[in-house]
PyMOL commands that place a pseudoatom at each C-alpha (Angstrom):
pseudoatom trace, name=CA, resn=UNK, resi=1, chain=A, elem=C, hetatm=0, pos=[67.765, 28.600, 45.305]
pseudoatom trace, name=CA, resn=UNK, resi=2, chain=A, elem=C, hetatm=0, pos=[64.838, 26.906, 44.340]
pseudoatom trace, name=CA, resn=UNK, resi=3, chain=A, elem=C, hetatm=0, pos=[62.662, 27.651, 41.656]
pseudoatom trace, name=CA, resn=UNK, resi=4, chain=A, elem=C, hetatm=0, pos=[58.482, 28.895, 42.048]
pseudoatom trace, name=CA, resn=UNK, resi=5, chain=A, elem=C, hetatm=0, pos=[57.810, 25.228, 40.417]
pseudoatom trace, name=CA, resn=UNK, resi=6, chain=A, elem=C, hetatm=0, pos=[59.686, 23.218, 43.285]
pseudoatom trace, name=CA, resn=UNK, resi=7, chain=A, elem=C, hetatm=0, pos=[58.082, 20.195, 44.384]
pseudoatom trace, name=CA, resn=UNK, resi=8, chain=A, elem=C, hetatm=0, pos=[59.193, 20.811, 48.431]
pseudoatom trace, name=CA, resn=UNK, resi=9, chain=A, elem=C, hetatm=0, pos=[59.459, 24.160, 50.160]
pseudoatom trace, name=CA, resn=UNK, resi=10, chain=A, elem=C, hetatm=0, pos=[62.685, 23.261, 51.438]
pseudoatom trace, name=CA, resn=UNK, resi=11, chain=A, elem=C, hetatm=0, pos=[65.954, 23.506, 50.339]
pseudoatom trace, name=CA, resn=UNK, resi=12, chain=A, elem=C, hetatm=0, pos=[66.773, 19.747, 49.691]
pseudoatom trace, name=CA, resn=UNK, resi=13, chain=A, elem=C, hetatm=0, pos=[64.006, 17.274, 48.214]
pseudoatom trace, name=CA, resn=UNK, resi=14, chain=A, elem=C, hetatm=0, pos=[61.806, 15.344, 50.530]
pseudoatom trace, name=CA, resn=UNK, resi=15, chain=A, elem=C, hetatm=0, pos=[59.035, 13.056, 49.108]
pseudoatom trace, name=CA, resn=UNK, resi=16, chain=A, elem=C, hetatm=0, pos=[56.261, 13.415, 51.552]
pseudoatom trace, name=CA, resn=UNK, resi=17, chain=A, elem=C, hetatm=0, pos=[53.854, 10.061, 51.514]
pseudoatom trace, name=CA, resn=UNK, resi=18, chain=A, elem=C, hetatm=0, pos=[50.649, 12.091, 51.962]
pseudoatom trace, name=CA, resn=UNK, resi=19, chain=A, elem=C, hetatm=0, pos=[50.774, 14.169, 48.787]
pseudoatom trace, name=CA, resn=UNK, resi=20, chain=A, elem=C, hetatm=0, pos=[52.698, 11.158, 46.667]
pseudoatom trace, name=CA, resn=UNK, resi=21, chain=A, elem=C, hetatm=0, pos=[49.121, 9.354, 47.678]
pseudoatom trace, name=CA, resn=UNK, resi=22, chain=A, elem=C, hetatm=0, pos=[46.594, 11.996, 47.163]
pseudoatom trace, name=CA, resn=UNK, resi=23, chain=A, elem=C, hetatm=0, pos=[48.923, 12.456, 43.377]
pseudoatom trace, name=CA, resn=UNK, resi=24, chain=A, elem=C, hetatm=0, pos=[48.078, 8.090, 42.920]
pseudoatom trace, name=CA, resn=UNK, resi=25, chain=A, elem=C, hetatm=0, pos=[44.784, 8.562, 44.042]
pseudoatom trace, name=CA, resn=UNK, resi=26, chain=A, elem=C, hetatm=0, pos=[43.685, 11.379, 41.654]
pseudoatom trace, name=CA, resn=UNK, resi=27, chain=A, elem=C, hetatm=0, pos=[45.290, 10.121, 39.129]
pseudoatom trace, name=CA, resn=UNK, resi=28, chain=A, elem=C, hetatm=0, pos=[43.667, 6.821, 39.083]
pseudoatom trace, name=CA, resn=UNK, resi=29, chain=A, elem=C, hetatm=0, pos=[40.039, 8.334, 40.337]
pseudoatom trace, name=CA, resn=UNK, resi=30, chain=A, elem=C, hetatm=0, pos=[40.745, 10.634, 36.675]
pseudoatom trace, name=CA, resn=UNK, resi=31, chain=A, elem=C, hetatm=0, pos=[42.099, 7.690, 34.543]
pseudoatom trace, name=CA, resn=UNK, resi=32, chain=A, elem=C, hetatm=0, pos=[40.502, 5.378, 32.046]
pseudoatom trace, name=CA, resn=UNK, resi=33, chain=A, elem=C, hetatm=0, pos=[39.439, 2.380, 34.804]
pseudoatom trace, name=CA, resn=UNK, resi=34, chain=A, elem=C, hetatm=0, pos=[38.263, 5.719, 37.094]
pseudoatom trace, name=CA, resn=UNK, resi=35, chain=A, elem=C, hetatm=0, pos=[39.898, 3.909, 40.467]
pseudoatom trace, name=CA, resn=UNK, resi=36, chain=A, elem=C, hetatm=0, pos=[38.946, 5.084, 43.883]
pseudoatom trace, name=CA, resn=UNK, resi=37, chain=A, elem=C, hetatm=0, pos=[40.342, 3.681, 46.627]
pseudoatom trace, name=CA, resn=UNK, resi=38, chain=A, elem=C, hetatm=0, pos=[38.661, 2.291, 49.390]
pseudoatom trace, name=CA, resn=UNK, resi=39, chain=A, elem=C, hetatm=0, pos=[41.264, 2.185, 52.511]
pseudoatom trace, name=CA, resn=UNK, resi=40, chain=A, elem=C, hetatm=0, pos=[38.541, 0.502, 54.923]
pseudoatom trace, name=CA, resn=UNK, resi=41, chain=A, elem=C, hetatm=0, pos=[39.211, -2.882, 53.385]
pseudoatom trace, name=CA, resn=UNK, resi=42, chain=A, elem=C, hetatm=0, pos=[41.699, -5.256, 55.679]
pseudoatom trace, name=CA, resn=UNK, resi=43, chain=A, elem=C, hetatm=0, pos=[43.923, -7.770, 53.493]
pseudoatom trace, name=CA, resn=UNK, resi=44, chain=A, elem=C, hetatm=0, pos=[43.123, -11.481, 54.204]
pseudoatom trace, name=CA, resn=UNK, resi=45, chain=A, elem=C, hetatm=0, pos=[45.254, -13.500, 51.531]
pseudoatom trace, name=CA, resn=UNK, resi=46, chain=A, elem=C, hetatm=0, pos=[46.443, -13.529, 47.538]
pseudoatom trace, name=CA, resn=UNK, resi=47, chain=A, elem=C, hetatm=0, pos=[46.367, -16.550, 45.285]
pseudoatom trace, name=CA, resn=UNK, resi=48, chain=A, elem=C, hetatm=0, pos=[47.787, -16.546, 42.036]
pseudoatom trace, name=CA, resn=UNK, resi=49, chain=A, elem=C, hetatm=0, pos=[46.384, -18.949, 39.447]
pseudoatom trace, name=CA, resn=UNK, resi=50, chain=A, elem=C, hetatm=0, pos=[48.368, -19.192, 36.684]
pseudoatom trace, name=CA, resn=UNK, resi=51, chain=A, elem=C, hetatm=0, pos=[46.465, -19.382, 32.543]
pseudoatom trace, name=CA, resn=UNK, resi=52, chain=A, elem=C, hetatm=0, pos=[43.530, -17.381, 33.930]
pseudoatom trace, name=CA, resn=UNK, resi=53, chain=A, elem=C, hetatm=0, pos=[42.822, -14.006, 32.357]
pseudoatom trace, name=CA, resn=UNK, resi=54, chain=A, elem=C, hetatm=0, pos=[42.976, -12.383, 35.641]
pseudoatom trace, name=CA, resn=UNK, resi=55, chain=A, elem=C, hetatm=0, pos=[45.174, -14.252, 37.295]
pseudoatom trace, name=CA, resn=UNK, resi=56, chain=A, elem=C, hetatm=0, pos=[44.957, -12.821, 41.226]
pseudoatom trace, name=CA, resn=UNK, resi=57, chain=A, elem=C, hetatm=0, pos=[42.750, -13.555, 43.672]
pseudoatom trace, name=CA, resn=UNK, resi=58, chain=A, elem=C, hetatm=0, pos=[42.773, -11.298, 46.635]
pseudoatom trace, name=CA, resn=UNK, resi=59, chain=A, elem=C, hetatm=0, pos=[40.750, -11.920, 50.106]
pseudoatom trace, name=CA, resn=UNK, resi=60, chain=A, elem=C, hetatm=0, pos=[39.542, -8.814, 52.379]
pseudoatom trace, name=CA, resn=UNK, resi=61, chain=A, elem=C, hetatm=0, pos=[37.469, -8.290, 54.901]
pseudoatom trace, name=CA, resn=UNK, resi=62, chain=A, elem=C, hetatm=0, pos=[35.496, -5.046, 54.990]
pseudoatom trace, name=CA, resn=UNK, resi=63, chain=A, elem=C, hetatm=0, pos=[35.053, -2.678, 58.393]
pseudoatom trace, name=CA, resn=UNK, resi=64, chain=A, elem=C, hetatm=0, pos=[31.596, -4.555, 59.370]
pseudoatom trace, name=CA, resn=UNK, resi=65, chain=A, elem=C, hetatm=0, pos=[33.354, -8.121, 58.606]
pseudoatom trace, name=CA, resn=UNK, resi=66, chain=A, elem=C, hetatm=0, pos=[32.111, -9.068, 55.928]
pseudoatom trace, name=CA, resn=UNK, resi=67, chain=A, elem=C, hetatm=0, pos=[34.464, -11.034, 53.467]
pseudoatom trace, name=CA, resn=UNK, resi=68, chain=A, elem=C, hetatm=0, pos=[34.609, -10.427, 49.448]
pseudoatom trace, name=CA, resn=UNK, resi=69, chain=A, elem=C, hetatm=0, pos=[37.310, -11.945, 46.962]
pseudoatom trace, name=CA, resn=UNK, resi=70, chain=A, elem=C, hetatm=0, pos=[38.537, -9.297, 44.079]
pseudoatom trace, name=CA, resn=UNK, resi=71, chain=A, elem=C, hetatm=0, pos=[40.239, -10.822, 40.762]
pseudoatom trace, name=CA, resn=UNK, resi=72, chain=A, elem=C, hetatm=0, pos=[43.080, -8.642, 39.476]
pseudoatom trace, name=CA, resn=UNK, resi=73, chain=A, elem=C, hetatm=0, pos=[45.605, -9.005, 36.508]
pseudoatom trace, name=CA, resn=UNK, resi=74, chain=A, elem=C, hetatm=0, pos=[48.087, -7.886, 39.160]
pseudoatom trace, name=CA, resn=UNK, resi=75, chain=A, elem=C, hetatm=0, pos=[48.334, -6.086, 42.744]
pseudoatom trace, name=CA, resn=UNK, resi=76, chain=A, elem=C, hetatm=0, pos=[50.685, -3.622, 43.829]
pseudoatom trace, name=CA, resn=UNK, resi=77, chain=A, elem=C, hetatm=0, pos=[51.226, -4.177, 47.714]
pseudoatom trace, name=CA, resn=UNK, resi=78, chain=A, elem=C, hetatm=0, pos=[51.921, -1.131, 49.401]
pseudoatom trace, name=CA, resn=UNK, resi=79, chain=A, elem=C, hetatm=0, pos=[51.784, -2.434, 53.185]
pseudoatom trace, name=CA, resn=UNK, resi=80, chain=A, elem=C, hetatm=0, pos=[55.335, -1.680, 54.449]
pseudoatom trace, name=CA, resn=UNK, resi=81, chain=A, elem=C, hetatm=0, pos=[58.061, -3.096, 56.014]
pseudoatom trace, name=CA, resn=UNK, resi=82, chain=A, elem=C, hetatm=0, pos=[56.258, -6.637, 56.914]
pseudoatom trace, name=CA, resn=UNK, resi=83, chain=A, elem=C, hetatm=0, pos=[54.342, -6.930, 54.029]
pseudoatom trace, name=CA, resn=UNK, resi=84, chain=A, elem=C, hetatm=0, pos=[51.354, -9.262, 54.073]
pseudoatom trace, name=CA, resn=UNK, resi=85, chain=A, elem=C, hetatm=0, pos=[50.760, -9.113, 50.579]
pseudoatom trace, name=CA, resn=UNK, resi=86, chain=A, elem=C, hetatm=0, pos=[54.955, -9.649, 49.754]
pseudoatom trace, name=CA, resn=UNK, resi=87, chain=A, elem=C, hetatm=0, pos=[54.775, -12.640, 51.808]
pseudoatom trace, name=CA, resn=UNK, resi=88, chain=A, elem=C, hetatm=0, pos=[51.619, -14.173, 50.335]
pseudoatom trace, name=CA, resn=UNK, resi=89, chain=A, elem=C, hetatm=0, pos=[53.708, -13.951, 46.529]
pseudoatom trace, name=CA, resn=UNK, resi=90, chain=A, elem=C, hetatm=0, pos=[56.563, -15.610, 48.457]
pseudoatom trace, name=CA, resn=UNK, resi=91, chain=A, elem=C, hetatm=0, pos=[59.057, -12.936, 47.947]
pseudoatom trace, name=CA, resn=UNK, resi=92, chain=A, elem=C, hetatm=0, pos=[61.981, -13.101, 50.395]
pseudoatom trace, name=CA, resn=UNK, resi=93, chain=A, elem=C, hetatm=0, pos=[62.719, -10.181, 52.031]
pseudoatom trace, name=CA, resn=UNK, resi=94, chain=A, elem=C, hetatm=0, pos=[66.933, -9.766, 52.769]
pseudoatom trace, name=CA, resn=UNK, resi=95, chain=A, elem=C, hetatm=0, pos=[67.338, -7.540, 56.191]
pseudoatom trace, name=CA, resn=UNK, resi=96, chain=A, elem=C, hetatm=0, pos=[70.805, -5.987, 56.799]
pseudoatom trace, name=CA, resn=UNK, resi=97, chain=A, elem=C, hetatm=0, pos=[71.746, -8.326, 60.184]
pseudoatom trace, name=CA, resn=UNK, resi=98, chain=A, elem=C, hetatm=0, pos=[72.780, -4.746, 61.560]
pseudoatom trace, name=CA, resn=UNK, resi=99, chain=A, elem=C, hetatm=0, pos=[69.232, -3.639, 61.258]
pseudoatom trace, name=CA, resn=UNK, resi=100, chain=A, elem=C, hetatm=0, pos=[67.845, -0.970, 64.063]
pseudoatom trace, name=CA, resn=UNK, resi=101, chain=A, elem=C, hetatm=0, pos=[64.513, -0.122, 64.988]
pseudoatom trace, name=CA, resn=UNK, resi=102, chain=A, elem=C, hetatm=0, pos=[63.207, 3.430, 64.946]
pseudoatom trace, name=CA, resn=UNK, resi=103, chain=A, elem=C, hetatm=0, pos=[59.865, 5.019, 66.057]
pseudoatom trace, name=CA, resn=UNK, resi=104, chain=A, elem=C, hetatm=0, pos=[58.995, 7.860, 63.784]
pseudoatom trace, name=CA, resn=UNK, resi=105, chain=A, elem=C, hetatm=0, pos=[56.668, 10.236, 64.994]
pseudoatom trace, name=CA, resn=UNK, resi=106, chain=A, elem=C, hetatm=0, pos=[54.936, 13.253, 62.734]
pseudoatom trace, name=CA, resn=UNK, resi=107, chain=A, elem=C, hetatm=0, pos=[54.549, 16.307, 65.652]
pseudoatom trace, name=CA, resn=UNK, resi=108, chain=A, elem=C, hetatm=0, pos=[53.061, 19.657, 65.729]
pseudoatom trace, name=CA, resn=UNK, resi=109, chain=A, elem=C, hetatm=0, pos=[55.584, 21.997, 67.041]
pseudoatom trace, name=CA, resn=UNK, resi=110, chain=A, elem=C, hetatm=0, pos=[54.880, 25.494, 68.635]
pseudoatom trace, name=CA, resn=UNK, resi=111, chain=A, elem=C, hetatm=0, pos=[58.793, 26.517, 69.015]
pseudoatom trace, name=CA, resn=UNK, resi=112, chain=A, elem=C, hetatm=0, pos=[60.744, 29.476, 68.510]
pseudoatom trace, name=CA, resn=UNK, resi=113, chain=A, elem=C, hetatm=0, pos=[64.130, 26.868, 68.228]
pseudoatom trace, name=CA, resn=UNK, resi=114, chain=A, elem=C, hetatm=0, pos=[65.999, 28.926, 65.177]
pseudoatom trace, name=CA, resn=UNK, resi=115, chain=A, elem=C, hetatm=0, pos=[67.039, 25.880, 63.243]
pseudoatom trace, name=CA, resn=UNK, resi=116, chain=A, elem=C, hetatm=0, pos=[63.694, 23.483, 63.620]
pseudoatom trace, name=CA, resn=UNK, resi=117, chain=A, elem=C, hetatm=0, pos=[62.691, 23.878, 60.320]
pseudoatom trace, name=CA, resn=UNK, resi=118, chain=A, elem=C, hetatm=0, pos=[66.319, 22.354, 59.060]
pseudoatom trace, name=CA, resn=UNK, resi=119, chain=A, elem=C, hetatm=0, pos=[66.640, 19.111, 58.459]
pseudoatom trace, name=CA, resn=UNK, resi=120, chain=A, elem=C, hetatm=0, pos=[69.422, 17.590, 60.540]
pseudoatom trace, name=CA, resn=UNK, resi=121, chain=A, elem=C, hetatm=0, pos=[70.776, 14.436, 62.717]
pseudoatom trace, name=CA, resn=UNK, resi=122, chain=A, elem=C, hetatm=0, pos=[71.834, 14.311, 66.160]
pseudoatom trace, name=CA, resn=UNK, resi=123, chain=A, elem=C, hetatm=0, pos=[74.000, 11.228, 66.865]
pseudoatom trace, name=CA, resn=UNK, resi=124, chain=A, elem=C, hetatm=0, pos=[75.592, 9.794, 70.306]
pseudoatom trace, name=CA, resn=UNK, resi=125, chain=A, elem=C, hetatm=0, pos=[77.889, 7.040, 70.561]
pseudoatom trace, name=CA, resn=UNK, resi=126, chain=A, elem=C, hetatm=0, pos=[76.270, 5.922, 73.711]
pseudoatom trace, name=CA, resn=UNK, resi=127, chain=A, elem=C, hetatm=0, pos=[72.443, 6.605, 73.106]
pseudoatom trace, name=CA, resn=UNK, resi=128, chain=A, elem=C, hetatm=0, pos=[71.689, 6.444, 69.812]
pseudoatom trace, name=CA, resn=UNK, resi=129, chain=A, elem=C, hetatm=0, pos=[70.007, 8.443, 66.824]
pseudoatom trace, name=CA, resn=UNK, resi=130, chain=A, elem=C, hetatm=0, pos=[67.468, 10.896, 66.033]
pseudoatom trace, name=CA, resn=UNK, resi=131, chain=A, elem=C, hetatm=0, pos=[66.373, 12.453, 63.059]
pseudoatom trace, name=CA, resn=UNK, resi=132, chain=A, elem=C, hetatm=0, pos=[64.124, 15.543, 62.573]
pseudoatom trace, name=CA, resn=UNK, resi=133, chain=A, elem=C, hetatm=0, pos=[62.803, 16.216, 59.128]
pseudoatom trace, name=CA, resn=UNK, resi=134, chain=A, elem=C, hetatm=0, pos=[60.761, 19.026, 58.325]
pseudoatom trace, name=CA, resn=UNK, resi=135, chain=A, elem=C, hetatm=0, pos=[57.280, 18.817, 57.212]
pseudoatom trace, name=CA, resn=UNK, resi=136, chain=A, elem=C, hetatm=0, pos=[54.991, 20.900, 55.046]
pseudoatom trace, name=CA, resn=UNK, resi=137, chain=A, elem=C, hetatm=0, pos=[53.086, 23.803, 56.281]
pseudoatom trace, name=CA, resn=UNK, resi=138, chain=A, elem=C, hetatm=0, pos=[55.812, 25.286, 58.377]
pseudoatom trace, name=CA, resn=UNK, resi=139, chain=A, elem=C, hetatm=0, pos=[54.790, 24.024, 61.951]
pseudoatom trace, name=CA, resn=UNK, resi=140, chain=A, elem=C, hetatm=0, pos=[54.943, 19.931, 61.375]
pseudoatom trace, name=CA, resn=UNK, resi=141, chain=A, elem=C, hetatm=0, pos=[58.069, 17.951, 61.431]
pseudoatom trace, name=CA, resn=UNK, resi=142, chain=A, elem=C, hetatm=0, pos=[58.981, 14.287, 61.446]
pseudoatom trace, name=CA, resn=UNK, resi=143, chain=A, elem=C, hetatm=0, pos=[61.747, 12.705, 64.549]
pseudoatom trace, name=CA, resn=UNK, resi=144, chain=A, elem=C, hetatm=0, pos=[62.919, 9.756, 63.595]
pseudoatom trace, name=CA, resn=UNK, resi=145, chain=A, elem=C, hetatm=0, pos=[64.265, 7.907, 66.974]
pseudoatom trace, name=CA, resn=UNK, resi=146, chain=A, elem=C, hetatm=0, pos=[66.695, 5.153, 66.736]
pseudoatom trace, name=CA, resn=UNK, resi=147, chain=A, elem=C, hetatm=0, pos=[65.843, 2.436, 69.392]
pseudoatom trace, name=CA, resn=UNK, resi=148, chain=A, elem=C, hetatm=0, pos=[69.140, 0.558, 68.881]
pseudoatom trace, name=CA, resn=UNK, resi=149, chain=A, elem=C, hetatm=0, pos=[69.238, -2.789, 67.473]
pseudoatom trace, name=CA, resn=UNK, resi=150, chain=A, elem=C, hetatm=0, pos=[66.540, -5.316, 66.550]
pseudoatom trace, name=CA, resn=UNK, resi=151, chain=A, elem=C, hetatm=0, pos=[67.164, -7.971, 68.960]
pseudoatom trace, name=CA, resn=UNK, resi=152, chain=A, elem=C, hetatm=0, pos=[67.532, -5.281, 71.865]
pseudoatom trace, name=CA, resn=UNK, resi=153, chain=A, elem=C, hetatm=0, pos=[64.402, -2.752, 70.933]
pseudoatom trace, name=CA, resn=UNK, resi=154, chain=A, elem=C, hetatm=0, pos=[61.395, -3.403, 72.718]
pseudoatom trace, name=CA, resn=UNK, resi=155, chain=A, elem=C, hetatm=0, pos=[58.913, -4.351, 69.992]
pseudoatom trace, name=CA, resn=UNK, resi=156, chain=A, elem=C, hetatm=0, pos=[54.888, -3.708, 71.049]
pseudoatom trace, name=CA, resn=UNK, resi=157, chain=A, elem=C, hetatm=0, pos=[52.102, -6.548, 69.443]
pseudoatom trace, name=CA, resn=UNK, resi=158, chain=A, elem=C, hetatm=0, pos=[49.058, -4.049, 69.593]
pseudoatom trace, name=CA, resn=UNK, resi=159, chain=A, elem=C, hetatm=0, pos=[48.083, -1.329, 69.240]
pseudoatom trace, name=CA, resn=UNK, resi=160, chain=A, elem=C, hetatm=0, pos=[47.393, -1.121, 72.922]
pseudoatom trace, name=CA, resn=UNK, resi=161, chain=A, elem=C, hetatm=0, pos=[51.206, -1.922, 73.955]
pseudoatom trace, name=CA, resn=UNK, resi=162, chain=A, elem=C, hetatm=0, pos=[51.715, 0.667, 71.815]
pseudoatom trace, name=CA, resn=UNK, resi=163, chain=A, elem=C, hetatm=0, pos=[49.688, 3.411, 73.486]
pseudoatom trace, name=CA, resn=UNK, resi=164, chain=A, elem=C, hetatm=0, pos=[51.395, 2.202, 76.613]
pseudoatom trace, name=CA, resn=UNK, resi=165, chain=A, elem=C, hetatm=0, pos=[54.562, 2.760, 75.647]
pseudoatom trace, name=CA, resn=UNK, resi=166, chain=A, elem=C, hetatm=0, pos=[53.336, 6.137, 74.361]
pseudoatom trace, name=CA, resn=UNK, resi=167, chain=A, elem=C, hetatm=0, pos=[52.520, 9.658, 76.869]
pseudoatom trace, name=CA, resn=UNK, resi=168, chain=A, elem=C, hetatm=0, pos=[49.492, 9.836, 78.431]
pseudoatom trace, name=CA, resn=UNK, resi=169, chain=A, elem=C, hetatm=0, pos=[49.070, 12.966, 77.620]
pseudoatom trace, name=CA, resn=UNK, resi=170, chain=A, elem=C, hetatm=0, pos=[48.682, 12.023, 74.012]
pseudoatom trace, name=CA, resn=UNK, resi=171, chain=A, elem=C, hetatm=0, pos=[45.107, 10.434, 73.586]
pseudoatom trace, name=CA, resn=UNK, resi=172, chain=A, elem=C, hetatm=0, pos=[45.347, 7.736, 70.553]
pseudoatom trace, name=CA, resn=UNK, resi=173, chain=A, elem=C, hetatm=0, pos=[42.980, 8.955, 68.086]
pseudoatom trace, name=CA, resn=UNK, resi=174, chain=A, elem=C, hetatm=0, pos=[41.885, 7.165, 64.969]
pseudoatom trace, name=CA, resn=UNK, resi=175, chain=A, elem=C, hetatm=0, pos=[42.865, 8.266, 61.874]
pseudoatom trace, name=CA, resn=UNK, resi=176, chain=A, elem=C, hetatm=0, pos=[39.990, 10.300, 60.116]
pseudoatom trace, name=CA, resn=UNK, resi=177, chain=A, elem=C, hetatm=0, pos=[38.373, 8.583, 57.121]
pseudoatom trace, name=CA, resn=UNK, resi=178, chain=A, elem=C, hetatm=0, pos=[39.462, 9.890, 53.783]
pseudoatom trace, name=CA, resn=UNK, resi=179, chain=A, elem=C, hetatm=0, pos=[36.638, 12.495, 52.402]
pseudoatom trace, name=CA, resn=UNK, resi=180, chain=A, elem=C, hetatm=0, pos=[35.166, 11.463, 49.237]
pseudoatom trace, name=CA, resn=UNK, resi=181, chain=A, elem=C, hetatm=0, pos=[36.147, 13.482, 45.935]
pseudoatom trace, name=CA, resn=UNK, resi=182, chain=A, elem=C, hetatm=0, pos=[33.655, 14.988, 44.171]
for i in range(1, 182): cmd.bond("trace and resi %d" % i, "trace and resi %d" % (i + 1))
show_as sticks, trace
zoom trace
């Protein structure tokens, strides 16, 4: 059993993005430098020039278009699995050739399944994985799909292809902006 200071209601340890985020963010917004982040800012490129005291020059464009260049001692890129920012330091990524592609969707469930709020994988030879996580609150969870593998998976370019390959009768709604902290 877990203990009144868990970090996860559940019975095994998930790290859930959202509150590993809002942790960062407060933490830098109450820190000596007082960081807040901005999330409206698209990344453009990164230069690094050696013998200067802040050594990283970073390109973005803000949501109106207009372009700014930020100087850093360093930048932490945090842009997932086809990083712009990894590939502008020239890091080379090494893929497992046996890599698959999933869609992983976060869905609001009105059930009365028993088990839904266990954590558990269903797996078939023939068609392939999913995986259902639980989230927080009690009525979110997480499926993780497998598509099969990279070369076979249908891979949409936009975000349109990607609403067409998704139900109608889920609207694609932007993603709120992030309140500001008082």
């Amino acid at each position: 059993m877990l203990p009144t200071t868990a970090v996860s209601e559940f019975p095994f340890l998930t790290v859930n993005q959202a509150r590993v985020i809002d942790y960062f963010a407060e933490y830098a917004e109450r820190g000596p430098a007082r960081i807040t982040p901005d999330f409206g800012y698209e990344f453009l490129e990164l230069e690094v020039q050696e013998g200067e005291e802040h050594p990283v020059q970073v390109r973005l464009r803000d949501p109106q278009g207009q372009e700014r260049t930020v100087r850093a001692t360093y930048v932490v890129g945090c842009d997932g699995s086809r990083s712009r920012v990894r590939d502008c330091t020239g890091i080379e990524v090494v893929r497992d050739p046996s890599a698959h592609a999933w869609s992983v969707m976060d869905v609001l469930l009105e059930t009365d399944f028993p088990d839904i709020r266990q954590k558990c994988g269903i797996q078939s030879d023939k068609d392939g994985t999913i995986l259902l996580i639980p989230r927080e609150g009690g009525f979110l969870a997480r499926f993780s799909v497998s598509l099969g593998s990279i070369d076979d998976a249908p891979r949409p370019r936009s975000g349109g292809g990607i609403r067409a390959c998704s139900s109608p009768a889920t609207p694609a709604t932007p993603t709120p902006p992030r309140p500001a902290r008082a």
